[in-house]
C-alpha positions as CSV (number, residue, x, y, z in Angstrom):
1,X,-111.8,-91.0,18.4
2,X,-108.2,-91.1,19.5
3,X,-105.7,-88.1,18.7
4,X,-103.7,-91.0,16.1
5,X,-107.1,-91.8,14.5
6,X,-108.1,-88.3,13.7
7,X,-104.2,-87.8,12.5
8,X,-104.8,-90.6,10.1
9,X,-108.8,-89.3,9.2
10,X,-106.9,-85.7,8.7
11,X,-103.9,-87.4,6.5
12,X,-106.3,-88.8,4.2
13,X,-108.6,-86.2,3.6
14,X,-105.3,-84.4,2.7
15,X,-104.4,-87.1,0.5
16,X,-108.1,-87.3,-1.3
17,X,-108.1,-83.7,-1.9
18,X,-104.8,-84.3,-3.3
19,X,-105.6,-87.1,-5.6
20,X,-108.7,-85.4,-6.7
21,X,-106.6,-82.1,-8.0
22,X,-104.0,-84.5,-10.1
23,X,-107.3,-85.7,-11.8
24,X,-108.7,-82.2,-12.8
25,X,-108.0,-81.0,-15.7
26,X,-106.4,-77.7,-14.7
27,X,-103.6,-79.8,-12.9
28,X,-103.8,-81.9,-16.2
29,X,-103.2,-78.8,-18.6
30,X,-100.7,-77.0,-15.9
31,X,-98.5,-80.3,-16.3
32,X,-98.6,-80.2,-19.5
33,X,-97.8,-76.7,-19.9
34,X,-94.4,-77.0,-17.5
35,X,-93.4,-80.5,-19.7
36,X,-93.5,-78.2,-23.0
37,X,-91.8,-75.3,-21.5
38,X,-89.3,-77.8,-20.2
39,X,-88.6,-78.9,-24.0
40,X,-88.3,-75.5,-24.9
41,X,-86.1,-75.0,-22.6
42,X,-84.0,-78.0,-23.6
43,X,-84.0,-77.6,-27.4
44,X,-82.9,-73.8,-27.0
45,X,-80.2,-74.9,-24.9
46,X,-78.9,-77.5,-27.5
47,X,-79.6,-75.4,-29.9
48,X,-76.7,-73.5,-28.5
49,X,-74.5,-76.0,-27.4
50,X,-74.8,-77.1,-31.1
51,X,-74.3,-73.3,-32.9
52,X,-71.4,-73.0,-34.6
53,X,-69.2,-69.8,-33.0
54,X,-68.6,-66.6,-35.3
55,X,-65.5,-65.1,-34.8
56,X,-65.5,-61.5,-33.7
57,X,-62.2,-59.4,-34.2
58,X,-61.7,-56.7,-31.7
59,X,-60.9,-52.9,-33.1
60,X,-57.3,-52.5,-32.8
61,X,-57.7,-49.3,-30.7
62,X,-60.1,-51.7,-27.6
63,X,-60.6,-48.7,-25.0
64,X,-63.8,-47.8,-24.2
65,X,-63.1,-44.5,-23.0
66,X,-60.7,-43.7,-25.4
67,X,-62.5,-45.2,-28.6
68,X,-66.1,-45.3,-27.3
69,X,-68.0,-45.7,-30.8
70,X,-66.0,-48.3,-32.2
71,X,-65.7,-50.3,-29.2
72,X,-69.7,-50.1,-28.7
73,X,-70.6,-51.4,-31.7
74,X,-68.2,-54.2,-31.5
75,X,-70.5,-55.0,-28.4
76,X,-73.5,-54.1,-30.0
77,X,-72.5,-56.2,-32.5
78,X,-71.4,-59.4,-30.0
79,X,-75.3,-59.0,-28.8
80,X,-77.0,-59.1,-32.6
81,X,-74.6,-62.7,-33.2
82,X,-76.2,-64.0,-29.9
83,X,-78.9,-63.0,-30.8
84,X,-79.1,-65.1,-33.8
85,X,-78.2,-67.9,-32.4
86,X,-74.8,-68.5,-32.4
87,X,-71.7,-68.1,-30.3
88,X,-69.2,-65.7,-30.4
89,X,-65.0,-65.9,-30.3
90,X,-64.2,-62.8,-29.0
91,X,-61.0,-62.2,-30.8
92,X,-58.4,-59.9,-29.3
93,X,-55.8,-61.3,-29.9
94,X,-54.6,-58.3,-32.1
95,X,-55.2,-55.0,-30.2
96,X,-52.7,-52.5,-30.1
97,X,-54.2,-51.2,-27.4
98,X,-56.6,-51.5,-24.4
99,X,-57.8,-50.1,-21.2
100,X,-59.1,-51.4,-17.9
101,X,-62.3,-49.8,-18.5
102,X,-62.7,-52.7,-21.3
103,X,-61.9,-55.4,-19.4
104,X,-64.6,-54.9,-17.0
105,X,-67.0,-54.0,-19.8
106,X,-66.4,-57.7,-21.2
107,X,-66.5,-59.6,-18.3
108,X,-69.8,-57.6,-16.8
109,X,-71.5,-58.4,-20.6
110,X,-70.1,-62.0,-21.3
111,X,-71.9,-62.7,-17.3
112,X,-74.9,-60.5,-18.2
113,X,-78.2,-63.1,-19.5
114,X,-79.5,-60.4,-21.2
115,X,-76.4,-59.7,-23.4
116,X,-75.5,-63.2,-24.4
117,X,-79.1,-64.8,-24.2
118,X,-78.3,-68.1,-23.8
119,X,-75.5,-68.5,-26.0
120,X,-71.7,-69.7,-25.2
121,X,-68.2,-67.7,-25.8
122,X,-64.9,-68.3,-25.8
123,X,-61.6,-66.0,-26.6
124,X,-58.2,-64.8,-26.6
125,X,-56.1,-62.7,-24.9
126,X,-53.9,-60.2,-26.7
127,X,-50.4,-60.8,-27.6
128,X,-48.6,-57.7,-27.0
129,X,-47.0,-58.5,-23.3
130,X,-47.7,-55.4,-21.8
131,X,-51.6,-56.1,-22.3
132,X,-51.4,-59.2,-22.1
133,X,-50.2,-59.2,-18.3
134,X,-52.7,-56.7,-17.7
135,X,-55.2,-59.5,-18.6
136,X,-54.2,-61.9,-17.0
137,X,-53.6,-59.8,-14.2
138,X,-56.8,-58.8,-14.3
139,X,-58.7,-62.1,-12.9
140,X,-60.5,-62.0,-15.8
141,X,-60.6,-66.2,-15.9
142,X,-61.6,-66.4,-12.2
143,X,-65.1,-64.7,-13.1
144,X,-65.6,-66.0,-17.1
145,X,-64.6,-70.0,-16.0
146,X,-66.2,-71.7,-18.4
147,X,-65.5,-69.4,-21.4
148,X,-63.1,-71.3,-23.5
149,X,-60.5,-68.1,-22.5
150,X,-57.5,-69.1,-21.5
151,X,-57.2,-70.3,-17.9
152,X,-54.3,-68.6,-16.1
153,X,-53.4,-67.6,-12.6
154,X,-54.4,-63.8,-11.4
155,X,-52.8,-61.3,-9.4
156,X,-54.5,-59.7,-6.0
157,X,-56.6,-57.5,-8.7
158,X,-60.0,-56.6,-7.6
159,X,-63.6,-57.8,-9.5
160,X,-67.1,-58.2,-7.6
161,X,-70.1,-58.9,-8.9
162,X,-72.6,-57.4,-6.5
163,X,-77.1,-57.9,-6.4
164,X,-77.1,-55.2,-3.2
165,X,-77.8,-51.8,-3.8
166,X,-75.0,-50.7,-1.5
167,X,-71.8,-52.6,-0.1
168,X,-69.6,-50.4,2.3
169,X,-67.2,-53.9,2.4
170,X,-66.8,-53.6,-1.2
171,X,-65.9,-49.9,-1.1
172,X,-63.4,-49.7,1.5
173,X,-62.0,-53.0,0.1
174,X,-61.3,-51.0,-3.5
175,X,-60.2,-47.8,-1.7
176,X,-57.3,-49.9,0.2
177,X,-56.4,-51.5,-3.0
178,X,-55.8,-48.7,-4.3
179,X,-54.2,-46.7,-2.0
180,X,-51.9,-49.2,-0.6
181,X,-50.5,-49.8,-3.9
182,X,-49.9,-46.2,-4.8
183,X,-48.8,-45.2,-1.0
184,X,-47.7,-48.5,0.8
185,X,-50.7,-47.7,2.9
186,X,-54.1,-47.4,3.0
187,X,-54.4,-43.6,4.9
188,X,-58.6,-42.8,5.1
189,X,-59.1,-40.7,1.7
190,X,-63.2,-39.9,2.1
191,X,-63.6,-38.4,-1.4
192,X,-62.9,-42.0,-3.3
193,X,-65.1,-44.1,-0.8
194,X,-67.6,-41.4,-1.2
195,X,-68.1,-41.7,-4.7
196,X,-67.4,-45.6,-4.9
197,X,-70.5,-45.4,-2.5
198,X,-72.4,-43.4,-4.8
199,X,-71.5,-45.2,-7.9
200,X,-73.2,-48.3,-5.9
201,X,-76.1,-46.1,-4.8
202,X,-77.0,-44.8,-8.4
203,X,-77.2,-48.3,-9.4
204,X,-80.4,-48.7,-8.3
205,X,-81.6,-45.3,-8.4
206,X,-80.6,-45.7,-12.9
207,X,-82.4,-49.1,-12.7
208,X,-85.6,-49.2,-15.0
209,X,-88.9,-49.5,-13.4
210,X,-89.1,-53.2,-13.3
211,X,-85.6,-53.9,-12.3
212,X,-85.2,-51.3,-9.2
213,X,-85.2,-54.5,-6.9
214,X,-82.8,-56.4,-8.5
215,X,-79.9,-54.2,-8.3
216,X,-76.8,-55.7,-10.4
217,X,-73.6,-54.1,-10.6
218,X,-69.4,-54.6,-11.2
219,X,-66.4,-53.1,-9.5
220,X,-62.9,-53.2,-11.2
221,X,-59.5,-51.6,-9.5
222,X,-56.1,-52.0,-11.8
223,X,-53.3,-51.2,-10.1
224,X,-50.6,-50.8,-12.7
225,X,-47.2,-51.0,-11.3
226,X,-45.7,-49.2,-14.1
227,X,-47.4,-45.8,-13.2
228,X,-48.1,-46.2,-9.5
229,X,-51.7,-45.3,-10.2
230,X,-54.9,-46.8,-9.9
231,X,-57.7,-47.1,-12.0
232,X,-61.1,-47.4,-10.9
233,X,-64.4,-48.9,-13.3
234,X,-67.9,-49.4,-12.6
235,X,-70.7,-50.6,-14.5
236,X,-73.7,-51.3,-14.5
237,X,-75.5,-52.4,-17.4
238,X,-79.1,-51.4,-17.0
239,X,-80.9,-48.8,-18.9
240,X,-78.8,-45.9,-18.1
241,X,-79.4,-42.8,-16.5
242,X,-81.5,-41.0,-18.8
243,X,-83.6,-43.6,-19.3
244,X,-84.4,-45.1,-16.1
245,X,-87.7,-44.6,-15.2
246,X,-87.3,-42.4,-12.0
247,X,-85.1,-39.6,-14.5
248,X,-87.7,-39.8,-17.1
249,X,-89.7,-38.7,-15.1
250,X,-87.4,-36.1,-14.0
251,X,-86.4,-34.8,-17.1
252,X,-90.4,-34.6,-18.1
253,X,-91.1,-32.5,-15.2
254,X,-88.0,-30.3,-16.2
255,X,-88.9,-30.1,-19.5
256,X,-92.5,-29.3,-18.8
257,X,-93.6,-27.2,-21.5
258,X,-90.9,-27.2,-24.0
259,X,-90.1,-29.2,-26.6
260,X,-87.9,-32.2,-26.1
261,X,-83.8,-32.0,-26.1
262,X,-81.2,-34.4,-26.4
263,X,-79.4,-35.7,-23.7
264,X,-76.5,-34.3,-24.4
265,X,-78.2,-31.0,-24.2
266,X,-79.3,-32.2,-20.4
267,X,-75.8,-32.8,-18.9
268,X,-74.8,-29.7,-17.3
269,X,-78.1,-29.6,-15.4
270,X,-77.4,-32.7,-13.9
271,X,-74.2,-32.6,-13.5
272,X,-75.2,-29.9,-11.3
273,X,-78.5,-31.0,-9.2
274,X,-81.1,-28.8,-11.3
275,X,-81.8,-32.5,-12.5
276,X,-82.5,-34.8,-9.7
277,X,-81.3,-38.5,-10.0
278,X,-82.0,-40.0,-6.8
279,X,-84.9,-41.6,-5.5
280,X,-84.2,-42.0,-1.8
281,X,-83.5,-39.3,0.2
282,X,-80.3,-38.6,1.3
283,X,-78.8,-40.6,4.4
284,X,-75.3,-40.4,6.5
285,X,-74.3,-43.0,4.4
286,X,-74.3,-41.3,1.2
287,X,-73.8,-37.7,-0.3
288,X,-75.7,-35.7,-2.9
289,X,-75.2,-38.0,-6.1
290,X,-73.9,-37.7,-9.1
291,X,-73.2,-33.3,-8.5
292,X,-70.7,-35.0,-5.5
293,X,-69.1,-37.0,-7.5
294,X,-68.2,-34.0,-10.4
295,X,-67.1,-32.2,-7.4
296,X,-64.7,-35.4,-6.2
297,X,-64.0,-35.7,-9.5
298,X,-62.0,-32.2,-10.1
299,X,-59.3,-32.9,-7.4
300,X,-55.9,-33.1,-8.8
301,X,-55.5,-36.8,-7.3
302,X,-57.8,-38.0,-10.1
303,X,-55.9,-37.6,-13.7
304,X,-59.2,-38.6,-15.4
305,X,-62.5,-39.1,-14.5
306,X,-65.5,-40.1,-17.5
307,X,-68.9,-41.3,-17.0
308,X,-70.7,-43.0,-20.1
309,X,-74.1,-43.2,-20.2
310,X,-76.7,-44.1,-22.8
311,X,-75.6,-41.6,-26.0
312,X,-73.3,-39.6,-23.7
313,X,-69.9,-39.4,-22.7
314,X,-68.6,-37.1,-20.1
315,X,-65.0,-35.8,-19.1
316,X,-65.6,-34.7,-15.5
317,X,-62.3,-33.2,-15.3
318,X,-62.8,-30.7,-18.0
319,X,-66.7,-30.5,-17.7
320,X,-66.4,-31.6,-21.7
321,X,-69.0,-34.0,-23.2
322,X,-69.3,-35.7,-26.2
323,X,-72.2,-37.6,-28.7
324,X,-71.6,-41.4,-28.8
325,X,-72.9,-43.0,-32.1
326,X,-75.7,-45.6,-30.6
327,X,-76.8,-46.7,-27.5
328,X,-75.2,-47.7,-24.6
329,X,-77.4,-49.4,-22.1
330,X,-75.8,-49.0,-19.0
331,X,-73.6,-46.4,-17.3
332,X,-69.8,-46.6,-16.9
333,X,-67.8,-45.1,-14.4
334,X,-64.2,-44.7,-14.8
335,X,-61.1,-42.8,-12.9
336,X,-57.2,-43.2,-12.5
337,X,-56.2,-42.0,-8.9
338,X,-52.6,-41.0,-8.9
339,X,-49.7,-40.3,-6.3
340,X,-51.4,-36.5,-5.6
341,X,-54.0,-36.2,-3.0
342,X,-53.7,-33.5,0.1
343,X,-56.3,-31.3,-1.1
């Protein structure tokens, strides 16, 4: 037989094997299965594009850091409308006040699947000018496009949405936003890329055991050009640090033996390394975790420093922590690095 009539013999034994599958009935129920989950699919999404929106008034005081239980249950609450399934107006309109730290918290949950399930928003920005140009400054509408907020040009602000576990770009990027706007330059300053490094490293080491590879995480730098300072946020809104998998398995093994304490209660030991919260070993790359960062954190060049974490919220500058009324499922890092750093 000739090499173009055993091509043809081979082509249509593929093609009767082929045929033969369509007409089984596994192919027939599969097929069936992927048209219904397609209508699924569909109706939820109309189902959405239909629901009427709910408007949701922001707390006057809309700073995270600064107002953390009030500000978490307007989220919390955001997440129970979509939920239902409707839409939300994220109405800010109002606020007297409100941080960077905020800002990025919105934008990371309004992009996040889990938070807004399939559900649409739209919004406001405040009226007051002051925070009103720190919004738009903010690039806010460059990352929410199709929000219904309204659509106005940024500044050379800094946002990234990242899936790696660690982006060196990203850090140095941040660290000669900052620094150039505070100094005119951008001198080398180790201590801010180390712990931008580490923020990204954590990321995935506070991911929950089924999310570890799929690392997701955001980066905001303000510059205000009032104070010549700089203020740094990252989140990253998976389970949080005590309850990823890899520390609850740490804090079991601590714990072995006694009875079982709030995380509040657990702080201090892994603030200072008694607790371990890193998977991977340590590489040139990075530094010792989240004890390196507390360390960075107590130079005078940083004028705060907080990490929030599940029903925690730490001041790194003065070691303080505090009880935050629910959950927060994610861990946000935030600092202000000002005109003051030779030591």
């Amino acid at each position: 037989m000739s090499q173009k009539g055993k091509r043809r013999k081979k082509y249509q034994e593929i093609r009767k094997r082929y045929q033969d599958k369509r007409h089984s009935s596994k192919w027939k129920i599969r097929k069936k299965n992927k048209q219904i989950q397609k209508e699924l699919i569909k109706k939820a999404f109309e189902k959405y594009q239909n629901a009427p929106y709910r408007e949701h008034i922001a707390p006057k005081n809309f700073s995270f850091i600064n107002n953390t239980d009030e500000v978490l249950k307007y989220f919390d609450d955001a997440h129970t409308i979509f939920e239902s399934g409707d839409n939300v107006t994220f109405e800010i309109s109002e606020v007297d006040e409100m941080t960077p730290d905020t800002l990025a918290l919105l934008i990371a949950s309004i992009k996040n699947p889990k938070f807004r399930k399939r559900g649409n928003s739209r919004g406001n920005e405040p009226e007051k000018p002051k925070l009103q140009k720190m919004f738009r400054q903010s690039g806010f509408n460059e990352q929410v496009t199709s929000s219904g907020f309204p659509s106005v040009p940024s500044n050379h602000l800094l946002h990234k949405e990242v899936h790696n576990k660690v982006e060196p770009r990203v850090a140095k990027k941040a660290c000669i936003t900052g620094l150039k706007h505070i100094h005119g330059v951008a001198e080398p300053f180790p201590p801010l890329y180390e712990i931008l490094i580490e923020c990204m490293s954590n990321s995935h080491n506070h991911a929950s055991l089924n999310d570890q590879g799929e690392c997701r995480w955001w980066l905001y730098v303000f510059t205000d050009p009032d104070t010549k300072s700089a203020s740094y946020t990252f989140v990253d809104l998976g389970v949080g640090i005590f309850k990823s998998a890899y520390m609850a398995g740490k804090i079991n093994e601590y714990l072995k033996g006694t009875i079982a304490v709030p995380h509040l209660n657990l702080v201090d030991n892994l603030l200072a390394g008694k607790i371990q919260s890193r998977i991977e070993k340590d590489r040139p790359i990075r530094g010792k975790g989240i004890p390196q960062i507390t360390r960075h954190a107590k130079m005078d060049c940083f004028s705060e420093f907080y990490i929030i974490t599940n029903d925690v919220k730490i001041d790194l500058k003065t070691g303080k922590k505090y009880p935050v009324a629910g959950d927060f499922s994610g861990t946000l890092l935030h600092w202000t690095l000002i005109n003051n750093y030779e030591n």
